[in-house]
C-alpha positions as CSV (number, residue, x, y, z in Angstrom):
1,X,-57.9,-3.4,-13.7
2,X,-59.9,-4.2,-10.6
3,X,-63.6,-5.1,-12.4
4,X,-66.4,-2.6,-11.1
5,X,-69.6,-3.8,-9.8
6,X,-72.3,-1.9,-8.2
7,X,-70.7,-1.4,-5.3
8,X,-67.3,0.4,-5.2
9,X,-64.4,-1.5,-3.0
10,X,-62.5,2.1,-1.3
11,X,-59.4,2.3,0.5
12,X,-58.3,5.2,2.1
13,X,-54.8,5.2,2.3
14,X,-52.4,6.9,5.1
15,X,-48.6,6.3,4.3
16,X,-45.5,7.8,6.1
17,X,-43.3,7.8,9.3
18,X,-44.7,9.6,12.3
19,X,-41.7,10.2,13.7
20,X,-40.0,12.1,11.2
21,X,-41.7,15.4,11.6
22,X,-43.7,16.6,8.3
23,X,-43.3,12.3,6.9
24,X,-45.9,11.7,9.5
25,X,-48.3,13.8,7.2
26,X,-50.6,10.8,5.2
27,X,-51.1,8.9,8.6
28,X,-52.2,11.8,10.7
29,X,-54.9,12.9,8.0
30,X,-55.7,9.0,8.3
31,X,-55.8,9.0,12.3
32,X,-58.2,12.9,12.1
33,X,-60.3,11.0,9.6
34,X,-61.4,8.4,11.2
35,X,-61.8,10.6,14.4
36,X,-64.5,13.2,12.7
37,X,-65.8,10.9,10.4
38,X,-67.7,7.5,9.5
39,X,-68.0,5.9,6.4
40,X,-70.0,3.0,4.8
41,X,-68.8,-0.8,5.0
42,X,-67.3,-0.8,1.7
43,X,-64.6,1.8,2.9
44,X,-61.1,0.7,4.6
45,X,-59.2,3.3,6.3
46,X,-55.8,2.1,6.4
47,X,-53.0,3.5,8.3
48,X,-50.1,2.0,5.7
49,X,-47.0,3.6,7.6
50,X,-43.9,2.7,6.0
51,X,-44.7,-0.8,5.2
52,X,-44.0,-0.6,1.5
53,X,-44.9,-3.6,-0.7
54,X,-47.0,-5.1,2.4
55,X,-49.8,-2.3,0.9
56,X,-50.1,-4.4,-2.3
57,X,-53.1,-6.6,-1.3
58,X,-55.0,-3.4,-0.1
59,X,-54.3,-1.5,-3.3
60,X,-54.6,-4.6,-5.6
61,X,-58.5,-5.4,-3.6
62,X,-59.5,-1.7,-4.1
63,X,-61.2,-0.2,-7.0
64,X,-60.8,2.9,-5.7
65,X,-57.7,4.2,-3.9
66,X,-57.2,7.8,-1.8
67,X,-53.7,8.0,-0.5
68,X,-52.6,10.9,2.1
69,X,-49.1,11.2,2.0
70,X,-45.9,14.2,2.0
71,X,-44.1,14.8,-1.6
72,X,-41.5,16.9,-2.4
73,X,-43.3,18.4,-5.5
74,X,-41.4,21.8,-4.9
75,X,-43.4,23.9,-3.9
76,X,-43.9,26.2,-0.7
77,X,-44.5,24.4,2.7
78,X,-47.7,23.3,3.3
79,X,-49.1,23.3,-0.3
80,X,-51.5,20.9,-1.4
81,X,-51.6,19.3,-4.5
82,X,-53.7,16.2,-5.6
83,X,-52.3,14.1,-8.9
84,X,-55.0,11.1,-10.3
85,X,-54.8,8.1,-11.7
86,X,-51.8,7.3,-14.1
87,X,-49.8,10.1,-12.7
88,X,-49.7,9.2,-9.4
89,X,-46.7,6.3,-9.6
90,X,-44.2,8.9,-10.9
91,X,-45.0,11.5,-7.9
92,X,-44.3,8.7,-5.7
93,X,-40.6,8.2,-6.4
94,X,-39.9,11.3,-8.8
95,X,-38.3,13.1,-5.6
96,X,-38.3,10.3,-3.1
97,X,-37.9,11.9,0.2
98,X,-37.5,8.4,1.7
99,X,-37.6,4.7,1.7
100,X,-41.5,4.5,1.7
101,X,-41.9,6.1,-0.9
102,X,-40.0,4.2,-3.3
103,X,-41.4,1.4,-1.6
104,X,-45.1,2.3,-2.4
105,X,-44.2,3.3,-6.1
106,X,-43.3,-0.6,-5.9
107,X,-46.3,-1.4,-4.5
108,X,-48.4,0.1,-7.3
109,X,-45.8,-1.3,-10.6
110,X,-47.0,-4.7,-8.8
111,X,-50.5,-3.9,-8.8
112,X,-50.8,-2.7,-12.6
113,X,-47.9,-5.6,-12.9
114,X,-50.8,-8.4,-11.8
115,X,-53.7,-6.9,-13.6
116,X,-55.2,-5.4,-10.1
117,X,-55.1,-2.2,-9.9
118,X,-57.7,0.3,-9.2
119,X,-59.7,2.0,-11.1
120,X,-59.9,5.3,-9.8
121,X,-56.5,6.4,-7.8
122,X,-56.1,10.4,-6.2
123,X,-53.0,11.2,-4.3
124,X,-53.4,14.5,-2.1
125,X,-50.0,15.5,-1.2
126,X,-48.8,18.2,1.2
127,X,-45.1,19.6,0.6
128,X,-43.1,19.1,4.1
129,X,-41.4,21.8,5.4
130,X,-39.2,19.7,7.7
131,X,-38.0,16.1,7.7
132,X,-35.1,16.0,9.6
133,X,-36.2,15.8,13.2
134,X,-36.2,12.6,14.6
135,X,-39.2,12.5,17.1
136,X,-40.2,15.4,16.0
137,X,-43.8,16.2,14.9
138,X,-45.9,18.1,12.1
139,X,-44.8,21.8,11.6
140,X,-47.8,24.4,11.9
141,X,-47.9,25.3,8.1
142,X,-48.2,21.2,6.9
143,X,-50.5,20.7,10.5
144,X,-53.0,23.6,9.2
145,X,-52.8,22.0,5.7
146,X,-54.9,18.7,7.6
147,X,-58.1,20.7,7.4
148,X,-58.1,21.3,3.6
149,X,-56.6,18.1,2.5
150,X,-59.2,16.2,4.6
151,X,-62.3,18.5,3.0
152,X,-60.8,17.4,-0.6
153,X,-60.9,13.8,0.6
154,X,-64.3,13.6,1.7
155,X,-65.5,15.2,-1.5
156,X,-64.2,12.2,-3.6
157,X,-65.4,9.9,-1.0
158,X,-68.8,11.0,-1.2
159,X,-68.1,11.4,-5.5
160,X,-67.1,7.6,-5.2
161,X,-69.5,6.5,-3.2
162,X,-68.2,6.0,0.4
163,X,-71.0,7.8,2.1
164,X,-68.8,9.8,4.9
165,X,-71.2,11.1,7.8
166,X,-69.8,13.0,10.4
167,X,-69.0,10.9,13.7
168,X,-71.5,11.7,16.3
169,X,-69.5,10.1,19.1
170,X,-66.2,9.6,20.0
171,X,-64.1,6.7,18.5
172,X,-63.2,3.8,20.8
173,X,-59.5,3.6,20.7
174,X,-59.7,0.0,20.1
175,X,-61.3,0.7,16.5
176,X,-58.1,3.0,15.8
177,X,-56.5,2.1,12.8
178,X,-53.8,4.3,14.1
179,X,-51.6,3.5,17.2
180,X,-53.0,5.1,20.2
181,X,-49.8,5.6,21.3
182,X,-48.4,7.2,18.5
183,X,-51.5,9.9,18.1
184,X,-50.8,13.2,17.6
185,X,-52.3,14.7,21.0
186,X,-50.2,12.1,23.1
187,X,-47.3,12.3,20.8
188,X,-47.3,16.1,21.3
189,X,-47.9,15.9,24.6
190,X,-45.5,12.9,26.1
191,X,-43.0,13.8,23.9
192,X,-39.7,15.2,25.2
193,X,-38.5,18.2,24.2
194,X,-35.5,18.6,21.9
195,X,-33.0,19.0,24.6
196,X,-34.0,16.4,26.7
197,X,-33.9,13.7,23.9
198,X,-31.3,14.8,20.6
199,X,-33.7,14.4,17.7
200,X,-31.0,16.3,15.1
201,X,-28.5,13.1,15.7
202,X,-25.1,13.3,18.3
203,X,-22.7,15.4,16.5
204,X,-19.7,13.3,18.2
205,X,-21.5,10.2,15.6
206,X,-23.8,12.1,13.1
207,X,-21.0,15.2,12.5
């Protein structure tokens, strides 16, 4: 375990793959975060991707860990549903939906492997409605789900510590933790539409 002190070490934790429709879920709540909100020094908003056991010195640093991200628990489309602590490695790869996840379940066996893990994990996890659309973005029932998960994440924050204040001016693009490119106005935007660019896979290679 990661030893406690007087001043809590938080990482806020985005995982996922943008461009895979409802996967992009965990780094979008990352990228609205850090647009409406600021936080003390002692809070790191990450935006973890699909990077897999890269994560592991961010997770085994923090003594508290928040991680936004899309599981298949099962349930109806844009559901919420937050798991703590010791139950949050088997949500991650109980009903892997893709390589990240299994990935980040890695990430945390290391963590508790080396003796480094945090104290306090939460996991608040939106069901996907839709993963296979390549380029594709967040459907409207897991988009509308950003508002809720992102309230329940600011209420552990301020439990734990992190001090959120809301942002009273606009983020410089050059303090994104997200890609500007990649953010969700531009990505809906810019994007072409589905007949312009195949996102379901050429049927004369992907039958």
């Amino acid at each position: 375990m990661v030893e406690s002190n007087d001043t809590p070490t938080i990482c806020v934790l985005g995982i996922g793959n943008v461009l895979w429709a409802d996967e992009g879920f965990g780094v979008r709540c990352i990228e609205a975060l850090q647009q409406r909100w600021q936080f003390a020094d002692h809070v790191q908003l990450i935006d973890g991707g699909t990077q897999g056991l890269y994560l592991v010195q961010f997770v085994q640093a923090a003594s508290h860990l928040l991680i936004f991200d899309a599981v298949d628990y099962g349930l109806e489309p844009g559901t919420l549903h937050c798991v703590a602590d010791e139950e949050v490695p088997k949500f991650m790869g109980a009903k892997k939906m893709s390589l990240h996840q299994t990935g980040f379940q890695e990430v945390l066996a290391l963590a508790q492997l080396t003796e480094r893990y945090p104290q306090k994990v939460l996991l608040i996890g939106c069901q996907p409605e839709e993963l296979e659309d390549y380029g594709g973005s967040l459907r409207p029932v897991v988009r509308a789900a950003m508002d809720e998960a992102l309230a329940k994440g600011i209420a552990v924050l301020k439990e734990w510590g992190g001090d959120p204040q809301v942002r009273t001016k606009p983020l410089d693009t050059r303090e994104a933790v997200t890609f500007a490119e990649l953010g969700l106005v531009r990505y809906e935007t810019e994007r072409p539409d589905a007949e312009a660019a195949c996102r379901q896979g050429d049927e004369r290679f992907m039958p």
